[in-house]
C-alpha positions as CSV (number, residue, x, y, z in Angstrom):
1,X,129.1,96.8,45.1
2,X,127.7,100.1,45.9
3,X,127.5,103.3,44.6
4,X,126.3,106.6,45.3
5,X,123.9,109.8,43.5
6,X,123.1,113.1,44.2
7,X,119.8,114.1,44.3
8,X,117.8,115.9,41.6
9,X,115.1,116.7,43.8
10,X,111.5,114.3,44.0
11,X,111.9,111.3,41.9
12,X,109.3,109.6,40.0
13,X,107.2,107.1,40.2
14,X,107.5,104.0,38.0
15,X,104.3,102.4,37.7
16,X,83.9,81.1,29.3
17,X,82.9,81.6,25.7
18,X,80.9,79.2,23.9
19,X,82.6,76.2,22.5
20,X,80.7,75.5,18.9
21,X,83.0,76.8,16.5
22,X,82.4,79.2,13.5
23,X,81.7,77.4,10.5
24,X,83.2,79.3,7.6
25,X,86.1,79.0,4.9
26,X,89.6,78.8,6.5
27,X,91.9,81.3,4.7
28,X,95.7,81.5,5.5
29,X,96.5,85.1,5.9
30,X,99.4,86.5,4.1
31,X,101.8,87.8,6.7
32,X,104.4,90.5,6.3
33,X,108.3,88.9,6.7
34,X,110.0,89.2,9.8
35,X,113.1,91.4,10.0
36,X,116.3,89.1,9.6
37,X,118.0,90.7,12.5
38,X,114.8,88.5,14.9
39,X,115.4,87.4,18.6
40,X,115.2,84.0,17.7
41,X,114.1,81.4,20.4
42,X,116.1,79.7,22.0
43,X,115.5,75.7,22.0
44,X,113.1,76.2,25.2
45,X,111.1,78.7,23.3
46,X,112.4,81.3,25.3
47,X,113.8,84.8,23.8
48,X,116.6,85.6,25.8
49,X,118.4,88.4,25.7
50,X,120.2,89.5,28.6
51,X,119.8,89.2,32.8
52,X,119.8,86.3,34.6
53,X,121.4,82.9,34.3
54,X,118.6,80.7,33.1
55,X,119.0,78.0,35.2
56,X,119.1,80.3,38.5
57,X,116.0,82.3,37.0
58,X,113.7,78.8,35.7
59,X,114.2,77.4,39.8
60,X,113.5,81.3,41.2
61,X,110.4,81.1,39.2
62,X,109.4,77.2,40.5
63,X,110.2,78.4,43.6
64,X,108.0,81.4,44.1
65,X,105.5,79.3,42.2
66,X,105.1,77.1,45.1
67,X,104.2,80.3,47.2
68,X,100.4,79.7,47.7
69,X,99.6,83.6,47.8
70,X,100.3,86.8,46.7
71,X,100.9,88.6,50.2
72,X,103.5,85.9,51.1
73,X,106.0,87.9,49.5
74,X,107.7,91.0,49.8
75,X,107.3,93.5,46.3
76,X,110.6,93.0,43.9
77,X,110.5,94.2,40.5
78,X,111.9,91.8,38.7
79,X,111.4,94.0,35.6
80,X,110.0,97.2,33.6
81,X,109.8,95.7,30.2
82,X,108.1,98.3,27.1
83,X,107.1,100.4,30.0
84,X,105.7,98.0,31.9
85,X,106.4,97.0,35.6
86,X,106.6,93.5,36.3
87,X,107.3,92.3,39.9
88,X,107.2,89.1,41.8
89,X,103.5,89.2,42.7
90,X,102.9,89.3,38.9
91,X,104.6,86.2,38.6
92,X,103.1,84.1,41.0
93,X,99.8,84.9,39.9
94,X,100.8,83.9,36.3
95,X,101.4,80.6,37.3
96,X,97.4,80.5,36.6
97,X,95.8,84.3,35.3
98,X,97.4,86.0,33.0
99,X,97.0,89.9,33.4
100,X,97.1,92.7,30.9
101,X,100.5,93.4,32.1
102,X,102.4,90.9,31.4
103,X,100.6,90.7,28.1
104,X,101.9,94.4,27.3
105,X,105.2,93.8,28.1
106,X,105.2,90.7,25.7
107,X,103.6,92.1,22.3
108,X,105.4,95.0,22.9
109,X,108.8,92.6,23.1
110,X,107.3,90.7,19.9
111,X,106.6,93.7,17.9
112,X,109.5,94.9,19.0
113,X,110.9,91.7,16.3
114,X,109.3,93.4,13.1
115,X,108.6,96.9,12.2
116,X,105.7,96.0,10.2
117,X,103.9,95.2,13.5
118,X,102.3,97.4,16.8
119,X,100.7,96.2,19.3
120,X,97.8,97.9,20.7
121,X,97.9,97.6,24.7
122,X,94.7,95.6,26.2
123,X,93.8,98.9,27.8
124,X,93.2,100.4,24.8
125,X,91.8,97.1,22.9
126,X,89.4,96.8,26.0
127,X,87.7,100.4,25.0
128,X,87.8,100.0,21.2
129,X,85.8,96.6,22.0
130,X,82.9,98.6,24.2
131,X,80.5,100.5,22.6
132,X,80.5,103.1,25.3
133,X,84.2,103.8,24.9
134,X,85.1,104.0,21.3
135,X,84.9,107.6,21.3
136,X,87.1,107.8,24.2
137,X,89.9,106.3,22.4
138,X,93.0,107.3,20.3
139,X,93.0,106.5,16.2
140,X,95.1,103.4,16.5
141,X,95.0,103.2,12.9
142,X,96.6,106.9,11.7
143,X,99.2,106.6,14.3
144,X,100.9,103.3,13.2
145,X,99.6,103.7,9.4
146,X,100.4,100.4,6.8
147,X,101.2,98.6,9.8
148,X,99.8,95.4,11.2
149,X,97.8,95.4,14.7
150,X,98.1,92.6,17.4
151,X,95.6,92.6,20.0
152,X,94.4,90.4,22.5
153,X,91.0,91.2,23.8
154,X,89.1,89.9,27.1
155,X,85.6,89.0,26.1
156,X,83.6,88.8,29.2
157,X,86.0,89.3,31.7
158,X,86.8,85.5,31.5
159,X,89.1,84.7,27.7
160,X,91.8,86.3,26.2
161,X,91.1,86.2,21.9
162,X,94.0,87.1,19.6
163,X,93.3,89.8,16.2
164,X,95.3,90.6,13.9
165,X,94.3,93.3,12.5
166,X,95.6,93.9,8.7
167,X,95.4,97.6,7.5
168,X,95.9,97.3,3.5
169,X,94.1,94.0,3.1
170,X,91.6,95.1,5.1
171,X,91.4,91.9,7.0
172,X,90.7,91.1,11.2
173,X,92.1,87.4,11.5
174,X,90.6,86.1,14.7
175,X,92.2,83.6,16.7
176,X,90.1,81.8,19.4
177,X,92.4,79.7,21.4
178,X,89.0,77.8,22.1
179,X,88.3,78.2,18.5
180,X,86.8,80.3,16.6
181,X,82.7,81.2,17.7
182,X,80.1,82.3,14.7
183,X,78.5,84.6,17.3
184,X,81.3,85.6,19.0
185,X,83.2,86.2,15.9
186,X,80.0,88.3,14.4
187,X,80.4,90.5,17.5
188,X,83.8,91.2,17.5
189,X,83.4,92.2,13.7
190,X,80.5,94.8,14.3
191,X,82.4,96.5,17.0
192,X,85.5,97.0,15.0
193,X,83.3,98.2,12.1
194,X,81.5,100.6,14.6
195,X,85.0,101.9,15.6
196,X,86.3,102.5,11.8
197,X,83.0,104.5,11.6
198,X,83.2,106.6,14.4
199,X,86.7,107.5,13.4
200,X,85.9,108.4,10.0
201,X,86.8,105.4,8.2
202,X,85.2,103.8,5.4
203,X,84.3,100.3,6.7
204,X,83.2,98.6,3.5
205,X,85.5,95.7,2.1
206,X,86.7,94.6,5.6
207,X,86.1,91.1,6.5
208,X,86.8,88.2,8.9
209,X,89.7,85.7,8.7
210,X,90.1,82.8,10.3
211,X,93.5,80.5,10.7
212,X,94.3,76.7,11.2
213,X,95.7,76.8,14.8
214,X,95.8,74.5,17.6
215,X,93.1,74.2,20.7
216,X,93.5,75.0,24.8
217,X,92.7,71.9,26.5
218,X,91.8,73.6,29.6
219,X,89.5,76.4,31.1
220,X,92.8,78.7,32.4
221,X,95.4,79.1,29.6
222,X,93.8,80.7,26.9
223,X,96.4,83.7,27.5
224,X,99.2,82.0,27.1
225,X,97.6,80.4,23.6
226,X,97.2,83.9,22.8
227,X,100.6,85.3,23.6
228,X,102.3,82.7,21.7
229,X,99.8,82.4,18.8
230,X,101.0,86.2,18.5
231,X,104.8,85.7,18.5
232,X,104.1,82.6,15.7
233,X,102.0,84.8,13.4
234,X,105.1,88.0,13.6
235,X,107.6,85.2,13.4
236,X,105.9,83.1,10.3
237,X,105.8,79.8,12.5
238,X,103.0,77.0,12.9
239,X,100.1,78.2,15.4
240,X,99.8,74.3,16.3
241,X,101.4,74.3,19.8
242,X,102.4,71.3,22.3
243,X,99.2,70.5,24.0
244,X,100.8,69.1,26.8
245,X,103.8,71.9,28.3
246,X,101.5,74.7,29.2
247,X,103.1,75.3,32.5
248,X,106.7,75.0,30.5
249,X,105.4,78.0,28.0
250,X,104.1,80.0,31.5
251,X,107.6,79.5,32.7
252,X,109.0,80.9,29.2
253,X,106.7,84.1,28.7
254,X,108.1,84.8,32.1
255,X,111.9,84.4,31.6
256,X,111.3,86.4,28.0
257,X,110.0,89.2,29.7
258,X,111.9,89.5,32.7
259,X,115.2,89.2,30.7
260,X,114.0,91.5,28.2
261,X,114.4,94.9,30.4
262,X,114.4,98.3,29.4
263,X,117.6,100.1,29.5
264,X,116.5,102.9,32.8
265,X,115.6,99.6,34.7
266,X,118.9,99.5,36.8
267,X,118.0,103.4,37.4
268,X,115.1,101.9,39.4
269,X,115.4,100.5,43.1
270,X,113.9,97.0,42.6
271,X,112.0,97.2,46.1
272,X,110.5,101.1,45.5
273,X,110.6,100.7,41.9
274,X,111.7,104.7,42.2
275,X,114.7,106.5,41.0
276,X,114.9,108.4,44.4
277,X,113.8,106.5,47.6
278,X,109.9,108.0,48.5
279,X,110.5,110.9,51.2
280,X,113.7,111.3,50.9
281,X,115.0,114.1,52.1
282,X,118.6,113.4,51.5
283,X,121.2,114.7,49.1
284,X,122.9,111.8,48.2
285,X,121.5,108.1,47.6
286,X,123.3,105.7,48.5
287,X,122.7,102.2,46.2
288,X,123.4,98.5,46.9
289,X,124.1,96.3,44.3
290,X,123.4,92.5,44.3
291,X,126.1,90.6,45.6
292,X,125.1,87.3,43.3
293,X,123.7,88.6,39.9
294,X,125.1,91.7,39.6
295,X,121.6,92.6,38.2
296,X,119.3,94.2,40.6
297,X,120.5,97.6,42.6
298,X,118.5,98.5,45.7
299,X,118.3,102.0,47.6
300,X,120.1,101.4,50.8
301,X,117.3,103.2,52.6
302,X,114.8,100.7,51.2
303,X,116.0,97.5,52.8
304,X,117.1,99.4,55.8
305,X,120.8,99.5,55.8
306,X,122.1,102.1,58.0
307,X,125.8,102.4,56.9
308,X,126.8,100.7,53.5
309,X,130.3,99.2,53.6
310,X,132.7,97.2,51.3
311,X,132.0,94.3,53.2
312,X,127.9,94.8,52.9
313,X,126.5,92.4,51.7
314,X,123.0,91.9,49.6
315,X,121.2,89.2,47.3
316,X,118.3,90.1,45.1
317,X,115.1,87.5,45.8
318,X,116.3,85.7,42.8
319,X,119.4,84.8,43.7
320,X,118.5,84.1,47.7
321,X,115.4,81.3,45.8
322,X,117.8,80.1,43.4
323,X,120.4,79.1,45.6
């Protein structure tokens, strides 16, 4: 299938911690109630809602995991989920590092399940957390008022740590997937304090919280503990996760954010990731959809097709690995 747009003129462009644990009184945090009208997952843990066929998308993404480096492939988007542009190079390297991302697009899908909930981007997270930046950045707190924060914060450039950040109790619930660190946790506390101060908040009755939750067992998936400690605290399940499918859940944040697109996605040519092909000069744009998924559209320009027939054609990357 093909179609074909006038032009509008120049189109845009999308875009180790220490291990002894923190020796204070657990306290389970009362959570706000999900909305009823939740994205439930499905039995592999995975919150589809629409795109690919799952089968097809789980062996594209075993596939391209095999693919030893990044510049073995050609650029696809594969999504822009909450803003966020997700293509095939992100993939392969989450298959091991988790960037900020994919973790974007997947608080902002899991937010996206309550309204009590935001969650503040690890860009933002990053400067509230250094001391030099806190001026720098936007009152996260007067702009989603009564509502509860998710973060996930990098300390050193090496671990991902979830908070939850609790506005009327006045509570940050840290959640270490390596568990939970007296200094580490002491640290995190001051700087948020710091932050409330410099914003002109009154930081007395705010404490820490800590929760029962399960452990990484490795030095490399403390993300992915993160992402889906997040998505059980906004859905009210256990935070004790299978210790032994951490490649499985890599797999699932994946399909759960590349089946989660926002609606302008199909505006977007998945190898520019532009409305309008870059330096075009032409009135009309002529598109190419996928021939298999009926998913991805491509500018013809971009994959070099000089006349675009009935009979052309074209299969997204997904489809030509799944096949």
């Amino acid at each position: 299938m093909h179609r074909t747009e006038e032009s509008v003129g120049e189109g845009f462009v999308s875009d180790g911690p220490e291990s002894t644990e923190m020796e204070m009184d657990v306290e389970e945090m009362d959570l706000p109630d999900a909305k009823d009208e939740t994205a439930i997952p499905d039995e592999n843990g995975s919150m589809l809602k629409v795109g690919w066929d799952d089968v097809a998308l789980t062996k594209y993404i075993q596939k391209i995991w095999s693919k030893q480096r990044n510049d073995s492939v050609e650029p696809f988007l594969l999504s822009k989920t909450c803003g966020v542009n997700i293509n095939n190079r992100s993939l392969i390297s989450a298959k091991s590092l988790i960037t900020d991302e994919i973790i974007d697009a997947y608080l902002g899908i899991i937010c996206g399940l309550s309204n009590k909930f935001f969650y503040v981007p690890c860009s933002v997270i990053s400067m509230i957390f250094h001391p030099r930046h806190q001026n720098e950045v936007a009152d996260v707190l007067n702009e989603n008022k009564g509502k509860v924060l998710l973060a996930i914060v990098n300390r050193r450039e090496i671990h991902w740590i979830l908070l939850v950040i609790d506005q009327q109790n006045k509570s940050l619930l840290i959640i270490d997937p390596m568990g939970e660190n007296k200094t580490t946790c002491q640290l995190i506390f001051k700087l948020w304090t710091n932050y409330l101060t410099h914003r002109g908040y009154d930081a007395e009755g705010w404490k820490i919280d800590t929760i029962h939750h399960s452990k990484q067992q490795d030095s490399v998936s403390c993300g992915v503990y993160c992402m889906k400690f997040a998505e059980a605290v906004v859905l009210k399940t256990s935070l004790h996760l299978p210790k032994d499918n951490v490649l499985e859940m890599r797999c699932n944040i994946m399909k759960t954010i590349i089946n989660n697109q926002d609606e302008d996605t199909n505006n977007l040519c998945r190898r520019c990731y532009r409305h309008e092909p870059p330096n075009s000069k032409v009135k009309s744009i002529k598109w190419v959809q996928c021939d298999g998924c009926a998913i991805s559209w491509y500018h013809a320009v971009c994959l070099k097709l000089k006349q675009v027939r009935e009979s052309t054609f074209v299969l997204c990357d997904v489809c030509k690995m799944s096949e």
